[in-house]
C-alpha positions in Angstrom: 71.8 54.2 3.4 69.4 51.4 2.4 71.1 48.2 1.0 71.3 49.4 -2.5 73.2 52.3 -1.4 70.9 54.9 -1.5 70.9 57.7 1.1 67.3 57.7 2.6 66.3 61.1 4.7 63.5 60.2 6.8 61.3 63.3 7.8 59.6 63.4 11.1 57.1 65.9 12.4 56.3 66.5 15.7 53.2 68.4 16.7 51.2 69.0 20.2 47.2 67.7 20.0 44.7 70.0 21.2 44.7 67.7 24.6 48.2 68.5 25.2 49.5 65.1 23.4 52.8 65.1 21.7 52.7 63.5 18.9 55.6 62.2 16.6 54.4 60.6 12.6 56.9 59.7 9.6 56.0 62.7 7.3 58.5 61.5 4.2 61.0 59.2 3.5 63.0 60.5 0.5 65.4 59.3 -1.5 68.4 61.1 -1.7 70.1 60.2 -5.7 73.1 62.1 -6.2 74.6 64.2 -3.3 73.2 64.9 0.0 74.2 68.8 0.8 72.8 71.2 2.5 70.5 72.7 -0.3 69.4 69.1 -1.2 67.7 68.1 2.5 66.1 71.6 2.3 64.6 70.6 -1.5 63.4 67.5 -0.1 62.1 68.9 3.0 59.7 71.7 0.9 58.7 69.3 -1.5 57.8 66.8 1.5 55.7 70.2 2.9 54.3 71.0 0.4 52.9 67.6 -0.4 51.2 67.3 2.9 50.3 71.5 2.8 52.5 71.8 5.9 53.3 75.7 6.2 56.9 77.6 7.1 54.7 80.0 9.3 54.4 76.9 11.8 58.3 75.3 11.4 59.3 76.4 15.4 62.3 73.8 15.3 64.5 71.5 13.8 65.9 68.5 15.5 69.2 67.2 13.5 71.7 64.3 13.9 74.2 67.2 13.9 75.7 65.8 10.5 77.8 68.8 8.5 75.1 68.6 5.6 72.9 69.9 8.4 74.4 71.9 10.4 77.1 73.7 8.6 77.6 77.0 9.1 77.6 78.2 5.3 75.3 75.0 3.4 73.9 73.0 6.1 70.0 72.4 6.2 69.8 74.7 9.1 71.2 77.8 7.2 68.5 77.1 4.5 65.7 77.1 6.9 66.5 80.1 8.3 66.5 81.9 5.0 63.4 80.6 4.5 61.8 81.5 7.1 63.9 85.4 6.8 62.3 85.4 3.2 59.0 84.7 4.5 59.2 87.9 7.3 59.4 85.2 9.6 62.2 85.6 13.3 64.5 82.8 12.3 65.9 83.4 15.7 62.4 81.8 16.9 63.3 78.5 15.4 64.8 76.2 18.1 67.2 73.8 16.7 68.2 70.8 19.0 70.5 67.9 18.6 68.9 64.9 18.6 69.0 63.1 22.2 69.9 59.9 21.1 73.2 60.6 19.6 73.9 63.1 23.2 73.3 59.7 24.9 75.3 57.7 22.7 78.3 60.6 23.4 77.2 60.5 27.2 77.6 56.4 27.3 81.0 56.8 25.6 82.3 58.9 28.7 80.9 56.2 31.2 83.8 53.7 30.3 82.0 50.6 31.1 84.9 48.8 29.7 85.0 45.9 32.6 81.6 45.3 33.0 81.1 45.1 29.4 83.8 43.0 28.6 83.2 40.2 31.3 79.0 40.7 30.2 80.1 40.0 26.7 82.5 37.0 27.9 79.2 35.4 29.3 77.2 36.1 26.5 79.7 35.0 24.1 80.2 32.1 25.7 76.4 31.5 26.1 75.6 31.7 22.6 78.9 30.3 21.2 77.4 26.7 21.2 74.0 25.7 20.2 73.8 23.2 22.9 74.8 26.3 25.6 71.7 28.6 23.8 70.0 25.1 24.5 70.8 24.3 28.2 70.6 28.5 29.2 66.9 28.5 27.5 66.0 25.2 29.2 67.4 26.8 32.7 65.7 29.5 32.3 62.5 27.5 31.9 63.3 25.5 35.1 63.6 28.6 36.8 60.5 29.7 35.9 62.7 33.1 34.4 61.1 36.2 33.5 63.4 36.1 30.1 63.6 32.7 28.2 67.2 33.6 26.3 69.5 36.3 26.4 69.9 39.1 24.3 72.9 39.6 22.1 75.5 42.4 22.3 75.7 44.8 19.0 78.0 47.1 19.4 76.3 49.1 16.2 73.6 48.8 17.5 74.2 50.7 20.4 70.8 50.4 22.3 72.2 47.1 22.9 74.6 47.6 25.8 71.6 49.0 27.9 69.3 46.3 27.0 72.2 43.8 27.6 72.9 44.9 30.7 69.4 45.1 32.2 68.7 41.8 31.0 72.3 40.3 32.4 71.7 42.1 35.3 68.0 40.4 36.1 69.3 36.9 35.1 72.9 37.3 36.4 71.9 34.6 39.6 71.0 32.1 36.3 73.9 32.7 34.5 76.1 32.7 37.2 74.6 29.1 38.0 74.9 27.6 34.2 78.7 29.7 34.5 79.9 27.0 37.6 77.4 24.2 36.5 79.4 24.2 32.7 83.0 24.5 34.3 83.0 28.2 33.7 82.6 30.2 36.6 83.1 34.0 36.3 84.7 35.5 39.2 83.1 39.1 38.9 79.5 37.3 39.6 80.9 36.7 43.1 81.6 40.0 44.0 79.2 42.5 45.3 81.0 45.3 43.9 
């Protein structure tokens, strides 16, 4: 959804150069008025084709968020391809379909239960950035310090690329931050122990 509420379905296509380079461009970005089925992906998908001359005959797969309106076993975008390509003489059993990675790793981080080393990560963070003068005095640390990072990232937890990003940079200033912790009265007890 963009912010005036409009479903956008951004099309990708993903090819291999002659040298062997995968390469990945934006091929559409369609606005979706009215519903967002199944049949109404698949209309946007042949128009955004057929703009660009792209034919069926080389479609050999179809990477999807796994959403219903693209998956489902009667009306999703998947089904539609498939009879496309049927209609067109063409093996839809070649076609490989593949969930998109980034929402197996967001399921996979789910499972890892991070829970305390999250929670005491955000504490610090929190805590960092609940003051101005704190973001202040941690940047001007860092400087003194001669740190490879001059602030610390926030944690989003929509954003979910955050908690990895978080971590490694917690993790490569967590000798700072455990300093500005005990300097500021704050020490965190988990910063003491190995484990």
């Amino acid at each position: 959804m963009d912010i005036t509420n409009t479903a956008q379905m951004a099309i990708f296509v993903c090819g291999i150069t002659a040298e062997c380079d995968m390469q990945e461009e934006l091929l559409s970005l369609e606005a979706m008025h009215g519903t967002t089925r199944g049949e109404d992906l698949f209309k946007k998908l042949v128009s955004s084709m057929k703009i660009l001359e792209l034919a069926f005959e080389k479609f050999s797969g179809l990477t999807t968020d796994g959403a219903p309106a693209m998956v489902g076993s009667q009306i999703g975008l998947i089904v539609f391809v498939k009879e496309e390509l049927n209609h067109l003489s063409l093996d839809p059993r070649d076609l490989i379909i593949c969930y998109c990675i980034i929402h197996q790793e967001r399921l996979c981080a789910q499972l890892l239960r991070l829970n305390d080393v999250m929670s005491t990560v955000a504490s610090c963070i929190n805590f960092l950035k609940s003051r101005r003068s704190n973001g202040c005095q941690v940047q001007e640390l860092l400087n003194d310090l001669d740190s490879e990072y001059s602030d610390h990232v926030y944690h989003s937890e929509v954003l979910w690329l955050s908690p990895g990003n978080l971590l490694m940079r917690f993790w490569k200033l967590q000798d700072e931050v455990k300093q500005f912790m005990e300097v500021t009265g704050k020490p965190v007890r988990e910063l003491n122990d190995s484990k």
